[in-house]
PyMOL Python script that loads the backbone (N, CA, C, O; Angstrom):
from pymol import cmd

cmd.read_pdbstr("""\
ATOM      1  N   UNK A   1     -83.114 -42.195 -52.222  1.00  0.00           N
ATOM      2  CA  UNK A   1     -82.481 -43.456 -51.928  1.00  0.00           C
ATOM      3  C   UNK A   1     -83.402 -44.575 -52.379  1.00  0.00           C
ATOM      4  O   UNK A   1     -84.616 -44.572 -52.174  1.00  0.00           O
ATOM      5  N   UNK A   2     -82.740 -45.523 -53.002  1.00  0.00           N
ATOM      6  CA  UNK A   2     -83.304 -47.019 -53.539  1.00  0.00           C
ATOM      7  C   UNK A   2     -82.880 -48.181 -52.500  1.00  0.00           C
ATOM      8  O   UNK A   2     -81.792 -48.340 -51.947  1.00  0.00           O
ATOM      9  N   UNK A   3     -84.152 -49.002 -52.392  1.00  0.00           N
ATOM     10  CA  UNK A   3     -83.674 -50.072 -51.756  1.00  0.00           C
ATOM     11  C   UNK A   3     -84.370 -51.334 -52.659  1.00  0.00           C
ATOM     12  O   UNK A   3     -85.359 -51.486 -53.377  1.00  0.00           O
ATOM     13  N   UNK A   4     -83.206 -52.153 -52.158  1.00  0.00           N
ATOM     14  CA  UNK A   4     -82.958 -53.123 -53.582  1.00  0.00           C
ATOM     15  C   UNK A   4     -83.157 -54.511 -52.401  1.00  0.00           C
ATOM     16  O   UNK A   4     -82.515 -54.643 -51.359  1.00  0.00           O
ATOM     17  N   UNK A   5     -83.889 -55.146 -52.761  1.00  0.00           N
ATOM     18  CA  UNK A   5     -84.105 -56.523 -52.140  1.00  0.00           C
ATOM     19  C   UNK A   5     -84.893 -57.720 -52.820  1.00  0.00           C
ATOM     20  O   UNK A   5     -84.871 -57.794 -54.048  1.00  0.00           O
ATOM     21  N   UNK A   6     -85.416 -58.429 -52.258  1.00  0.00           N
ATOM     22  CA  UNK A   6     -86.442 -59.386 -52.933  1.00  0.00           C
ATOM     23  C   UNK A   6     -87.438 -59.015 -53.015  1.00  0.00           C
ATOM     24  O   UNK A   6     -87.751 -57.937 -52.508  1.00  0.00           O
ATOM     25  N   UNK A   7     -88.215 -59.705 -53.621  1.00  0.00           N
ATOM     26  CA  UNK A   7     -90.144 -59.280 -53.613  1.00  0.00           C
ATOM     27  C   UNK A   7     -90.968 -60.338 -53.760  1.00  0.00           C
ATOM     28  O   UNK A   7     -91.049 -60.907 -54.849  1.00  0.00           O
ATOM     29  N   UNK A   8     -91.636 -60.709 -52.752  1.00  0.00           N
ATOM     30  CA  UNK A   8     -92.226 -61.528 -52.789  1.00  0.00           C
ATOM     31  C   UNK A   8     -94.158 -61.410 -52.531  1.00  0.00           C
ATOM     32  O   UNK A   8     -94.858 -60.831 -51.700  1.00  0.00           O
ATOM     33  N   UNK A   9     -94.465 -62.347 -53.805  1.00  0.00           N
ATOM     34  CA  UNK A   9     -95.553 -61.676 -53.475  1.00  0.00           C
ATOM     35  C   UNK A   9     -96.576 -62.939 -53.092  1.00  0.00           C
ATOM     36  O   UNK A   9     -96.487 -64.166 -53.050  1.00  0.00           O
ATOM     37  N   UNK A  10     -97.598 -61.931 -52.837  1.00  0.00           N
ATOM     38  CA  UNK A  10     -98.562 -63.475 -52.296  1.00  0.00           C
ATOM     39  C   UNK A  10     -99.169 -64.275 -52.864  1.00  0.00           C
ATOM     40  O   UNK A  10     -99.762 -63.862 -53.860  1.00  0.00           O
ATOM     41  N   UNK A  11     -99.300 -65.644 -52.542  1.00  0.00           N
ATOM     42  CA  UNK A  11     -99.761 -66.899 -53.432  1.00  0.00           C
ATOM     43  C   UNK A  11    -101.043 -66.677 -53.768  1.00  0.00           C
ATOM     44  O   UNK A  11    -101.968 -66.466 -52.982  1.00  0.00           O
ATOM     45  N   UNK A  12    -101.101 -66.733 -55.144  1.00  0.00           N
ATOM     46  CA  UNK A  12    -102.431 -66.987 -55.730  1.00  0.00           C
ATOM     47  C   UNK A  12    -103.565 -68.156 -55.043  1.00  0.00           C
ATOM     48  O   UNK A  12    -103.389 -69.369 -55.159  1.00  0.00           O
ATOM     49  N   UNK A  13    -104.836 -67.491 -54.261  1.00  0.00           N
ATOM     50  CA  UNK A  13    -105.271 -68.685 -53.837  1.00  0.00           C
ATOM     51  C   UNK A  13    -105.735 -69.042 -54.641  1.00  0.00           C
ATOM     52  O   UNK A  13    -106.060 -70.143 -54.197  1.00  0.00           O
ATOM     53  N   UNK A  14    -106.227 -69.008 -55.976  1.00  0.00           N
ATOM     54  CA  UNK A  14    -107.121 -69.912 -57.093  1.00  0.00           C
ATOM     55  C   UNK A  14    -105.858 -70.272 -57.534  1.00  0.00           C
ATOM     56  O   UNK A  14    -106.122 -71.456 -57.747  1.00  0.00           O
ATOM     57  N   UNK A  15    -105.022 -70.197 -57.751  1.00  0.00           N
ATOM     58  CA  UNK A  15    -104.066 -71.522 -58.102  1.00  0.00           C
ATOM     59  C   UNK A  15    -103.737 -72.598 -57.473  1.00  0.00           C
ATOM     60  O   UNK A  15    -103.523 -73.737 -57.887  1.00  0.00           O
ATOM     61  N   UNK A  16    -103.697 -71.865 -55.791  1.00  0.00           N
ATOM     62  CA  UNK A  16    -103.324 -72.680 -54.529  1.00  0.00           C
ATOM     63  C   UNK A  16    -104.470 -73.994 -54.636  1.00  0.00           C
ATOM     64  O   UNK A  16    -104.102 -75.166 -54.567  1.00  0.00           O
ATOM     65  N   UNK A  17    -105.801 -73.615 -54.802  1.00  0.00           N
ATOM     66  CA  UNK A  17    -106.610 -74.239 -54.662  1.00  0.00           C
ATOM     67  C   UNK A  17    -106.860 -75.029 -56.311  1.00  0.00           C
ATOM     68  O   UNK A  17    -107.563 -76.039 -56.317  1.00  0.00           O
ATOM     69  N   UNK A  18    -106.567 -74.783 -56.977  1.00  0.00           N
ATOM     70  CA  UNK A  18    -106.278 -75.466 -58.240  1.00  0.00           C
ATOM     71  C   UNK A  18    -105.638 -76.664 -57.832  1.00  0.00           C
ATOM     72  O   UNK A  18    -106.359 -77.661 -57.849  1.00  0.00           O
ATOM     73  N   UNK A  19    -104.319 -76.831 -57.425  1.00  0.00           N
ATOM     74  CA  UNK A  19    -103.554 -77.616 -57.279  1.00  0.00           C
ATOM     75  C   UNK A  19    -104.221 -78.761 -56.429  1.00  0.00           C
ATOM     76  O   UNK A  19    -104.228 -79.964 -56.692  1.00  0.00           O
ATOM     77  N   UNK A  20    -104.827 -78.061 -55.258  1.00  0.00           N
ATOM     78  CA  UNK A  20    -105.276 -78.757 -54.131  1.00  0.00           C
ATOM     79  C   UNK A  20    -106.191 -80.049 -55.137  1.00  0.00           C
ATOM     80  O   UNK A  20    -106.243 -81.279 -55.121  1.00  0.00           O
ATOM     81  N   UNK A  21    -106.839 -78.912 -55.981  1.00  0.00           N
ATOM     82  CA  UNK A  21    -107.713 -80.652 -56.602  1.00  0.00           C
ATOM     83  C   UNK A  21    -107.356 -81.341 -57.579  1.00  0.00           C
ATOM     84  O   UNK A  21    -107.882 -82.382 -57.975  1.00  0.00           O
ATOM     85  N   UNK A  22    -106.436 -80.784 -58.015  1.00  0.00           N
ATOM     86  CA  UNK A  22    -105.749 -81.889 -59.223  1.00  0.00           C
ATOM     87  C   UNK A  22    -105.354 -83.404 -58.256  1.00  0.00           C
ATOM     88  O   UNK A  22    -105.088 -83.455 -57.055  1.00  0.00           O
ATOM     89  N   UNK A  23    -105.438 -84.677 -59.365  1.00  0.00           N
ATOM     90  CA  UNK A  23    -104.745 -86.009 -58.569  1.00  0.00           C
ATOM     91  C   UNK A  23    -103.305 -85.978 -59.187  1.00  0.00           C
ATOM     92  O   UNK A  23    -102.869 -85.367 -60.162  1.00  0.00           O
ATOM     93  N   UNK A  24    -102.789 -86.722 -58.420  1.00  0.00           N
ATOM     94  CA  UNK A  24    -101.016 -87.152 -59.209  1.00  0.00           C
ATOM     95  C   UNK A  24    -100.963 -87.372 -60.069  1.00  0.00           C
ATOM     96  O   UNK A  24     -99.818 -87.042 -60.378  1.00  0.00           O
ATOM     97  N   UNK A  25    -101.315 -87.676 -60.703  1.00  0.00           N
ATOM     98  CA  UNK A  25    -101.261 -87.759 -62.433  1.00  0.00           C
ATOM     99  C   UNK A  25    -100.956 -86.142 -62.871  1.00  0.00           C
ATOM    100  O   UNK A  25     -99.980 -85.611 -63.400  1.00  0.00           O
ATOM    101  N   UNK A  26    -102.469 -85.538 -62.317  1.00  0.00           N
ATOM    102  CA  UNK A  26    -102.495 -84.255 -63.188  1.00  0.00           C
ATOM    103  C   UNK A  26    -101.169 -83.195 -62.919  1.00  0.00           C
ATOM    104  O   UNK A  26    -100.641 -82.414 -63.710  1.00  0.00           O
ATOM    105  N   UNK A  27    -100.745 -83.573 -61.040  1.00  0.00           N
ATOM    106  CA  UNK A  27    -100.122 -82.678 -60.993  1.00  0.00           C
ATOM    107  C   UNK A  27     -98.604 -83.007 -61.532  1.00  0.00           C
ATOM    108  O   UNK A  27     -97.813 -82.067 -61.443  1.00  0.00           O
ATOM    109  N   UNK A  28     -98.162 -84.121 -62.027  1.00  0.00           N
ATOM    110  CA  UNK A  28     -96.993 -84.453 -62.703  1.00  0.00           C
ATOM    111  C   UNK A  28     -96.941 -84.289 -63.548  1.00  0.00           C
ATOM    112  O   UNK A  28     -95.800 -84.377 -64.002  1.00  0.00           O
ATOM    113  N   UNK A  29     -98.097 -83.896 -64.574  1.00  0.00           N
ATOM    114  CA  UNK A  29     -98.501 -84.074 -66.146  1.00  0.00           C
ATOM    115  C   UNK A  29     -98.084 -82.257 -65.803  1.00  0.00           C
ATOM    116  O   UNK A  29     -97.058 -81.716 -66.215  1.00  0.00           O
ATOM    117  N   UNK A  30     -98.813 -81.794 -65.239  1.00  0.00           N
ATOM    118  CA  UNK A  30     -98.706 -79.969 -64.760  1.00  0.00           C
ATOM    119  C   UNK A  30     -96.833 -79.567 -64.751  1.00  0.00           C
ATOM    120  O   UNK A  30     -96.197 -78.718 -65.375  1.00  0.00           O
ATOM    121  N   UNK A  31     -96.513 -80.352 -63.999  1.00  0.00           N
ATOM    122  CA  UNK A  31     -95.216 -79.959 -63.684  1.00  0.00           C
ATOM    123  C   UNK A  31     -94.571 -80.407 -65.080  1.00  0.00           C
ATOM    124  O   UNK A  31     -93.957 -79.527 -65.685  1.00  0.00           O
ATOM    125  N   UNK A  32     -94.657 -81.906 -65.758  1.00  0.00           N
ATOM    126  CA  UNK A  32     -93.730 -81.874 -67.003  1.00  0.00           C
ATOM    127  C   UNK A  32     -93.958 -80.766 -67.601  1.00  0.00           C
ATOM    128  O   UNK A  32     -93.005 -80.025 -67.839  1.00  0.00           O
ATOM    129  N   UNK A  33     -94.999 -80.478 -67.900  1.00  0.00           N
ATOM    130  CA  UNK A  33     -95.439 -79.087 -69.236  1.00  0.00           C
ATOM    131  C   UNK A  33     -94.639 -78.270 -68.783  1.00  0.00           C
ATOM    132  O   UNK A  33     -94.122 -77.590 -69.669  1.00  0.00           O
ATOM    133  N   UNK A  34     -94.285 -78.025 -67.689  1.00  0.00           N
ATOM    134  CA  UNK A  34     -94.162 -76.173 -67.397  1.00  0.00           C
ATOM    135  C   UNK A  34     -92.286 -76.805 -66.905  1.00  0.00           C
ATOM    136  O   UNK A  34     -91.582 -76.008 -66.284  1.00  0.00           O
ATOM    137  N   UNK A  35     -91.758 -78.099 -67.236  1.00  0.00           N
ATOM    138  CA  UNK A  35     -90.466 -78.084 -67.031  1.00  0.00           C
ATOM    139  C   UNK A  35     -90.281 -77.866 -65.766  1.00  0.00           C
ATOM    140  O   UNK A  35     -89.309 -77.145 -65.543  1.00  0.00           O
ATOM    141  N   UNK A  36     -91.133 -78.396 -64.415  1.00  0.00           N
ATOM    142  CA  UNK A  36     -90.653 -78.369 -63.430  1.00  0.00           C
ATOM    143  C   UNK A  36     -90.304 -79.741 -62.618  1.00  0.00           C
ATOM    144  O   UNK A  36     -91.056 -80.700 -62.442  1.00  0.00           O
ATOM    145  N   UNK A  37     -89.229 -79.607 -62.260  1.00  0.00           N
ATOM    146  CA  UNK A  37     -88.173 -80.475 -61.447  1.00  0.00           C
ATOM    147  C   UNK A  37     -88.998 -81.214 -60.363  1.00  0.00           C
ATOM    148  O   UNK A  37     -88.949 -80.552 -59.327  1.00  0.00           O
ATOM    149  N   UNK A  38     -89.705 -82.288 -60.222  1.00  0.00           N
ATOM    150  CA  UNK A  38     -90.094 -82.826 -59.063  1.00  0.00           C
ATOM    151  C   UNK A  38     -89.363 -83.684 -57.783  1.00  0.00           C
ATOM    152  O   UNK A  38     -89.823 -84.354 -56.859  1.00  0.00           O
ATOM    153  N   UNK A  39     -87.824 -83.269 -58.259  1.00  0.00           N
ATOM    154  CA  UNK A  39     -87.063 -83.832 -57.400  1.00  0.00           C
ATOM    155  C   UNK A  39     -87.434 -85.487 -56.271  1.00  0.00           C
ATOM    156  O   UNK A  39     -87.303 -85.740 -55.074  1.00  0.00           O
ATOM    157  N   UNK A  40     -87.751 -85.983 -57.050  1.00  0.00           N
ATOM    158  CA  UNK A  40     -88.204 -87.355 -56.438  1.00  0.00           C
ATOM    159  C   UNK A  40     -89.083 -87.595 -55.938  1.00  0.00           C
ATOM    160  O   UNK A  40     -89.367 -88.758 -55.651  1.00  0.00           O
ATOM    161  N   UNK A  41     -90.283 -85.960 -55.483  1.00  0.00           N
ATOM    162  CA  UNK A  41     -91.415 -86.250 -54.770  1.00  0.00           C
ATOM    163  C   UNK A  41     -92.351 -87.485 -55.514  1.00  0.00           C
ATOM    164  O   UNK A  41     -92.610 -87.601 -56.712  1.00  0.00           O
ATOM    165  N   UNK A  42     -92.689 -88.204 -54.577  1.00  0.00           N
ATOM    166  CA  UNK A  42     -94.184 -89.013 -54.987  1.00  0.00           C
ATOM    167  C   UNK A  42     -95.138 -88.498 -54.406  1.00  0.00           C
ATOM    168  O   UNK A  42     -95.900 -88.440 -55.371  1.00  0.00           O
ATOM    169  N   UNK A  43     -96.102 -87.774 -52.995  1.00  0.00           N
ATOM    170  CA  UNK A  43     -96.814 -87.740 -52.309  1.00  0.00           C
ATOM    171  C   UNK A  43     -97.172 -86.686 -53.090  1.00  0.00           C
ATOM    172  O   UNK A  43     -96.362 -86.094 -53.803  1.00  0.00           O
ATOM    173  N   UNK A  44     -98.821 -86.286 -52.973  1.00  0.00           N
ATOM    174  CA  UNK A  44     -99.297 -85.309 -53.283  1.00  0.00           C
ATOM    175  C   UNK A  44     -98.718 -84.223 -53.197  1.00  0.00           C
ATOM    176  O   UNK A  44     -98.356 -83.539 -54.155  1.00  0.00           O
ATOM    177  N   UNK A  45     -98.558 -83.928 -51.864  1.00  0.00           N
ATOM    178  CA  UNK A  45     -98.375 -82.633 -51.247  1.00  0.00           C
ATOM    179  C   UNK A  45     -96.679 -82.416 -51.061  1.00  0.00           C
ATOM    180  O   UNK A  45     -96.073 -81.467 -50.563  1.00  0.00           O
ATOM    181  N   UNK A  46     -96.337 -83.266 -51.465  1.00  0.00           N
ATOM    182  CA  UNK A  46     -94.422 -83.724 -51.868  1.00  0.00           C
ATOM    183  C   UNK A  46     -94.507 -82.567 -53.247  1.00  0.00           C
ATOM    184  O   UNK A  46     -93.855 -81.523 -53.291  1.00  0.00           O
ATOM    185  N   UNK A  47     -95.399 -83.010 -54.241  1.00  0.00           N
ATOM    186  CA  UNK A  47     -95.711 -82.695 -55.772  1.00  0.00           C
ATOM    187  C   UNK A  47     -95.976 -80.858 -55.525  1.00  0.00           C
ATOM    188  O   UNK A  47     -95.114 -80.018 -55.782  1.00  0.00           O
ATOM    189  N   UNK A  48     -97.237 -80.576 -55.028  1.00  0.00           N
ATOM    190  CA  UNK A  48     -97.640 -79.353 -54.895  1.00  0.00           C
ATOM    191  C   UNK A  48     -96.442 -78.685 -54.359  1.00  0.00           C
ATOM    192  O   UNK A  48     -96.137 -77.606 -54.868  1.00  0.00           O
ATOM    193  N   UNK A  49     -95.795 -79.111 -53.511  1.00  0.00           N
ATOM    194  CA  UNK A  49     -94.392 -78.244 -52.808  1.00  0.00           C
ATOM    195  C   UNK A  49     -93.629 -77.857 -53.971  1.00  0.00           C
ATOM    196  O   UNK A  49     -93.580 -76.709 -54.412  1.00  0.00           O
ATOM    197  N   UNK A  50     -93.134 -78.695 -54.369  1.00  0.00           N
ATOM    198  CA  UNK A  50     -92.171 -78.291 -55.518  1.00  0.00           C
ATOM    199  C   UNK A  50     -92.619 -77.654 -56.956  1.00  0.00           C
ATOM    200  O   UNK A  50     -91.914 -77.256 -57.884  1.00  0.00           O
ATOM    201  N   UNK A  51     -93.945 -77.693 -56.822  1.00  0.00           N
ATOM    202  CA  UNK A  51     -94.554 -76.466 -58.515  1.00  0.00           C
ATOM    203  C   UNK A  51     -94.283 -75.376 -57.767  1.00  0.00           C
ATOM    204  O   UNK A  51     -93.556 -74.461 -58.154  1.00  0.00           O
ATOM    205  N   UNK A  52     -95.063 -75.438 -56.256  1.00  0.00           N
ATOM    206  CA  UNK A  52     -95.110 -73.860 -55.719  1.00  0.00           C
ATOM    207  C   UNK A  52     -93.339 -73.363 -55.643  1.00  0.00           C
ATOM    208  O   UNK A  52     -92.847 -72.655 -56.522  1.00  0.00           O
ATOM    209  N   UNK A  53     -92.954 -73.610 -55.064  1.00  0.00           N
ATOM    210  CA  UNK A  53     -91.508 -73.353 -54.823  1.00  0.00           C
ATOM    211  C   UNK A  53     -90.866 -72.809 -56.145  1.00  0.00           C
ATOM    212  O   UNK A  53     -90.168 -71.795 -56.125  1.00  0.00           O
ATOM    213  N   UNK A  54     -91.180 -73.673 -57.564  1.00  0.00           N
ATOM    214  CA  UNK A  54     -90.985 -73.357 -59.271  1.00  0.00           C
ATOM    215  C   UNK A  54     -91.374 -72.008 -59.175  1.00  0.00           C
ATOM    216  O   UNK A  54     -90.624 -71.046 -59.337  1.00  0.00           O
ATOM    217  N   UNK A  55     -92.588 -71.970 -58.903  1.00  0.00           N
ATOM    218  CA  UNK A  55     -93.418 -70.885 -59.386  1.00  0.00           C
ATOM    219  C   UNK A  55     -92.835 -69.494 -58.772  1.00  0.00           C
ATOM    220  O   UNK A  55     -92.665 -68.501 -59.478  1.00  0.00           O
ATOM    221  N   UNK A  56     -92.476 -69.543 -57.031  1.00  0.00           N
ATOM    222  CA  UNK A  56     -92.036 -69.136 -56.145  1.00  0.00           C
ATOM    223  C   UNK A  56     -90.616 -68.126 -57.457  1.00  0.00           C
ATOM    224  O   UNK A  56     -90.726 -67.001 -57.944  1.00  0.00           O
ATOM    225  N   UNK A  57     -89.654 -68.980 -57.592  1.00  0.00           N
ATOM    226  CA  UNK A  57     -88.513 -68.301 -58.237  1.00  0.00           C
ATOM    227  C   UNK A  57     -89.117 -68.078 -59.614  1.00  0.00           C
ATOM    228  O   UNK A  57     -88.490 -67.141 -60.107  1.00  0.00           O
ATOM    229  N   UNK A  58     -89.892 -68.436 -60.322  1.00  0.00           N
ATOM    230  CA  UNK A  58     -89.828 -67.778 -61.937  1.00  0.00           C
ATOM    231  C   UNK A  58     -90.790 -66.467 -62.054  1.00  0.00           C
ATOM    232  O   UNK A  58     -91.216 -66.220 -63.183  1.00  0.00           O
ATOM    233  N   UNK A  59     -91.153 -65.640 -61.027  1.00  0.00           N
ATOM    234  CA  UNK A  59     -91.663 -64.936 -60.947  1.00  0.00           C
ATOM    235  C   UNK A  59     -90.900 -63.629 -60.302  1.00  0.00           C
ATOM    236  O   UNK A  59     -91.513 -62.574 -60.138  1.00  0.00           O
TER     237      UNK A  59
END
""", "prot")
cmd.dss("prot")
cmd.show_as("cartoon", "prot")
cmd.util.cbc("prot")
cmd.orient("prot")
């Protein structure tokens, strides 16, 4: 028997922590390149939500 579900795996902390030190600039400049949607965030941690979340589904 197969079981078929999601998979989720765990966050890279050297990316996690990548992000943490980039400023807004970098992390908007990060997200245009890679075509991710910042859905209106301005706040840092508005910004980091929505790469992770990207990253979250293209994997």
């Amino acid at each position: 028997m197969r079981t078929v579900g999601l998979v989720f795996k765990p966050k890279d902390k050297a990316s996690e922590h990548k992000l943490d030190k980039m400023t807004v600039a970098e992390l908007k400049a990060y997200a245009l390149e890679r075509n991710i949607d910042l859905l209106g965030a301005a706040k840092k941690e508005e910004i980091i939500e929505c790469i992770e979340a990207a990253q979250m589904t293209d994997e």
